[in-house]
N, C-alpha and C positions, 0 to 999 in steps of 0.2 A: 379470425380467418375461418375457423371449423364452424362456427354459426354462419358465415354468411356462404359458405358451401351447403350447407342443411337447408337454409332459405332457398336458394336458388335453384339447387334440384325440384325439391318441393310445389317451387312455383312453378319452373318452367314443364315439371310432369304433370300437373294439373292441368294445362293447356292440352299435354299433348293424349291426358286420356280422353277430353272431348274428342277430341277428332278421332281416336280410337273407336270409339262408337260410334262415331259415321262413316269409318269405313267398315266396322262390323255389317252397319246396315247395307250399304254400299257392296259387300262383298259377294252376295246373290243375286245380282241384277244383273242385267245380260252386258252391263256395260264392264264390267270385271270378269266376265265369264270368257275363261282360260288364257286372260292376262298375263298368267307370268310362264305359259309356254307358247304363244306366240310372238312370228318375231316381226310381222306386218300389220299394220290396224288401217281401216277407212278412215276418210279425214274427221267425219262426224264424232268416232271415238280419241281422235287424237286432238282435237278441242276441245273435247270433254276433260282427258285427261290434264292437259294443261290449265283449262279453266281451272280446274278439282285443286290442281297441286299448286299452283299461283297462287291460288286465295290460302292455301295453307300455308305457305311460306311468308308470302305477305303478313298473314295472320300472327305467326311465329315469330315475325321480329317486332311485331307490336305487343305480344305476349311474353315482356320482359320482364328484365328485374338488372337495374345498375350495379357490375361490381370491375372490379380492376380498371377502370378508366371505360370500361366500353357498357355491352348490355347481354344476358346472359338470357338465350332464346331459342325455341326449335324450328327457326328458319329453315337452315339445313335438313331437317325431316323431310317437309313438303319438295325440293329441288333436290337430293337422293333416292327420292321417291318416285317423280318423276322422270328420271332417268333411268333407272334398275326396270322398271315396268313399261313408260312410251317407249323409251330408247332415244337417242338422239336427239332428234327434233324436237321431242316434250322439254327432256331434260335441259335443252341449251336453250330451248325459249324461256324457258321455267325458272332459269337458271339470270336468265339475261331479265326476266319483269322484277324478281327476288332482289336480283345484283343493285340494279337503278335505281328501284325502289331505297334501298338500303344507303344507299351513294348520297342521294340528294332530297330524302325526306325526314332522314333519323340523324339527325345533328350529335355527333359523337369526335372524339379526337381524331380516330380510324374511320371516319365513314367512308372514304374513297376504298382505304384496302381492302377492307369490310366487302364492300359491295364487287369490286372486279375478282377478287377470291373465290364471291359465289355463282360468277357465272361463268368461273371456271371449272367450280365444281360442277356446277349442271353439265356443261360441258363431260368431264370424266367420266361422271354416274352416267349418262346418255350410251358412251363408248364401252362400257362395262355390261352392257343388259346382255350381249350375245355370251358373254362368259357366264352371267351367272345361268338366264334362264338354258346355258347347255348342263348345266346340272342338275339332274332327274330327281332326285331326293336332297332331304335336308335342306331347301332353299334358304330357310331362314337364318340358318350358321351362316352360310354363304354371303347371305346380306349383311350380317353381323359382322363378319370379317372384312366384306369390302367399304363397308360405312366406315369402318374404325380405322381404317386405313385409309380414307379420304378426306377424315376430320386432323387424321395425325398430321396428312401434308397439309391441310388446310392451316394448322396455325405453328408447321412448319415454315412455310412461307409467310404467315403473318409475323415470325420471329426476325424472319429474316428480314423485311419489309420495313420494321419498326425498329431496326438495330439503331444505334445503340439503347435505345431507353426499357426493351426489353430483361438486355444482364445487368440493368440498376437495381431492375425493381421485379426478379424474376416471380413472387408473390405474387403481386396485381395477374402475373401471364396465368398462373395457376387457377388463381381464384377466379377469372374469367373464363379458362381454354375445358377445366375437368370438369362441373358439369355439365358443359354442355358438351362433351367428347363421350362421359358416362348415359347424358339423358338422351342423347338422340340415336348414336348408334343399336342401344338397345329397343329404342322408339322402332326405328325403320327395321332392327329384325324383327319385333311385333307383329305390325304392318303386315310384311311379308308373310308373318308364318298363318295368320288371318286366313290371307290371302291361298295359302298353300290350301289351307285344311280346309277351305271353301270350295276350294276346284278338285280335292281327294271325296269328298262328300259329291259334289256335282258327279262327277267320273264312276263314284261307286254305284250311284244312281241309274245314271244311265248305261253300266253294266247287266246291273240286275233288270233293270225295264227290256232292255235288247234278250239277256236270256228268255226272261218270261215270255218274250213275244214269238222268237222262234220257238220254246216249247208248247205255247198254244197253236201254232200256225202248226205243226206236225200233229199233234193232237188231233185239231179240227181236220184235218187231213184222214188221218187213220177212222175216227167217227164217221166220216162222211162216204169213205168208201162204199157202206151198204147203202147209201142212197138218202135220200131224204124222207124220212121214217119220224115217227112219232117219236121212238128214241134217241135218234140220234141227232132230231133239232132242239131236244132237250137237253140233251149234252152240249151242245155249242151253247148255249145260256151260263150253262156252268163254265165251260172252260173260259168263258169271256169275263164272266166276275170272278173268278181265279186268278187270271191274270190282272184284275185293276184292282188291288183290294180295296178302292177307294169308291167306289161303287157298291150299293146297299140294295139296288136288284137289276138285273138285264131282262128285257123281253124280246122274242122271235115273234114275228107276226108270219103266218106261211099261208098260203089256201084258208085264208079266214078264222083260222083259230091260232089264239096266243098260247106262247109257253113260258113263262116267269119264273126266274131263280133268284130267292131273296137272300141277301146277305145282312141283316138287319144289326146295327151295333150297338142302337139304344135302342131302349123305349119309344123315344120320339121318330126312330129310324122306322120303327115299322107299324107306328100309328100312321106316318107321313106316306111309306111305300104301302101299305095294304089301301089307303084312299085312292092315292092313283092308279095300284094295278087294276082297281075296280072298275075304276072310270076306264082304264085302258079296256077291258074285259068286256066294258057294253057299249063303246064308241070305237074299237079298235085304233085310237088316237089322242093324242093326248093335247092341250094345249102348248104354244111356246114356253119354254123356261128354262132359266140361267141353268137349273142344274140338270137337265131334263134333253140328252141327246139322242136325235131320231137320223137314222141313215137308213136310205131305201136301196133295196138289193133289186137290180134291173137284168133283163135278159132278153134282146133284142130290142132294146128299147122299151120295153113293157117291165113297172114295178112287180115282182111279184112278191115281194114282203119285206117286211122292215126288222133292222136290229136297232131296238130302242132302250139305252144304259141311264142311268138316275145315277145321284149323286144327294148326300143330304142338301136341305135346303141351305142357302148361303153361299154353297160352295163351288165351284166352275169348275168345266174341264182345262185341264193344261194343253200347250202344244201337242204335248207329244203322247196324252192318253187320246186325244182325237185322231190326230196318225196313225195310233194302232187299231182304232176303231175304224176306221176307213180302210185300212188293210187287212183286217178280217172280213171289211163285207165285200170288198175286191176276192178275195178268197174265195169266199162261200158263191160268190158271182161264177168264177172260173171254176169251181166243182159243180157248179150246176149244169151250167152250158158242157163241161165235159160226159 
């Protein structure tokens, strides 16, 4: 009995770290980004989701291992998972493809109870996402408690369901119902806390990007007071690569002469930026290119110079370092005309 609980953990946690690393992967994409504190999604994300967790649970009850009459799998993962994060409608469709699936393609003593149990639990987990994600910290205890507590009724009622052959042969219930009660509930806190510590990193992020952008926007404010001077479009170069530390130089173009502040981090960084400040320096322009952003400062309709920020080769702007690049030259736009 103790070797075929060792096996069957074993197997079915091997399953479930694959899929551990694809939602690792999966946890920075805009498609999980702040999942488990919203409580609304667009249909596009809520096909996604169910797609995602279907094929996981699906997955899960083919990623078996035969013990106590039935099949020992992290089914349950994908359809608690799906409910804790869609809510409802993921969890009880997710719960109901899981269920059928289960019923009528994995030929087992229990395959009927099997399968209406788990789209009941889809069901449950779906009704449960407003309680957990109302809890600001520790989500992943949260999911740990509420998985463990949904696996307990889950083969509560398959005890019930199966009476009497259950108090025959209370062993076979053990050796099917505990690892999979120990490998999933601890799976779907996983999952969760991933997911947690994906969107504290996202969140810290764009804390800090929001600070730095009002501290340069005040900055280029107080600089600019004395007008547009030789020093003080030199300072806006710097405060601009200040604020992106991702950025290796900025240039102002103004009345025909450039001003360059280099942040160079390799070697390569400022073999790569002193070629193009060059060429900036004798063409006041530079070709297109991925890392290579040019925004013109206008005033009545009329460009009168450009804020032009580099990035090493290879590497793009993000959303949201072009945002604050266009809100500094909206800035510098409105300090002018004032």
């Amino acid at each position: 009995m103790y070797n075929t609980f060792i096996n069957g953990v074993q197997h079915v946690w091997l399953g479930i770290s694959i899929f551990l690393l694809l939602i690792l992967s999966f946890s920075r994409t805009t498609i999980f980004k702040n999942a488990l504190t919203e409580r609304h999604f667009d249909r596009r994300r809520l096909v996604l989701f169910t797609v995602l967790f279907s094929a996981m649970a699906v997955s899960g009850t083919y990623w078996s291992v035969s013990a106590g009459g039935g099949i020992i799998n992290f089914r349950a993962v994908g359809i608690m998972l799906a409910g804790f994060i869609g809510g409802p409608a993921v969890g009880s469709i997710t719960g109901l493809i899981a269920g059928l699936h289960r019923a009528f393609f994995i030929n087992t003593d229990a395959s009927y109870i099997h399968g209406g149990l788990s789209i009941l639990q889809g069901i449950a987990a779906g009704f449960t996402t407003n309680y957990l994600k109302s809890k600001h910290h520790r989500l992943w205890l949260w999911a740990l408690i509420y998985a463990f507590l949904l696996e307990v009724l889950f083969w509560a009622f398959f005890a019930l369901l199966t009476w009497p052959e259950t108090v025959a042969n209370p062993n076979a219930l053990a050796l099917l119902s505990l690892p999979i009660l120990i490998t999933n509930t601890i799976a779907v806190s996983l999952f969760i806390g991933v997911l947690e510590v994906s969107t504290y990193i996202w969140d810290s992020e764009k804390t800090k990007t929001t600070k730095n952008t009002f501290d340069a926007i005040q900055m280029i404010f107080s600089t600019l007071q004395a007008g547009f001077k030789d020093l003080t479009v030199t300072k806006i170069t710097e405060i601009i690569t200040t604020a992106l530390p991702s950025l290796i130089w900025t240039a102002v173009i103004y009345k025909s002469r450039v001003y360059i502040r280099g942040a160079y981090k390799t070697k390569e960084d400022r073999t790569q930026g002193e070629a193009e400040t060059a060429i900036l320096r004798l063409q006041k322009s530079l070709p297109d290119m991925p890392h290579v952003l040019t925004l013109p400062v206008r005033w009545q309709d009329e460009i009168i110079g450009y804020i032009i920020a580099a990035k090493s080769k290879g590497d793009t702007f993000t959303k949201m370092g072009i945002e604050f690049l266009n809100g500094v030259c909206h800035i510098v736009e409105a300090i002018y005309e004032y």
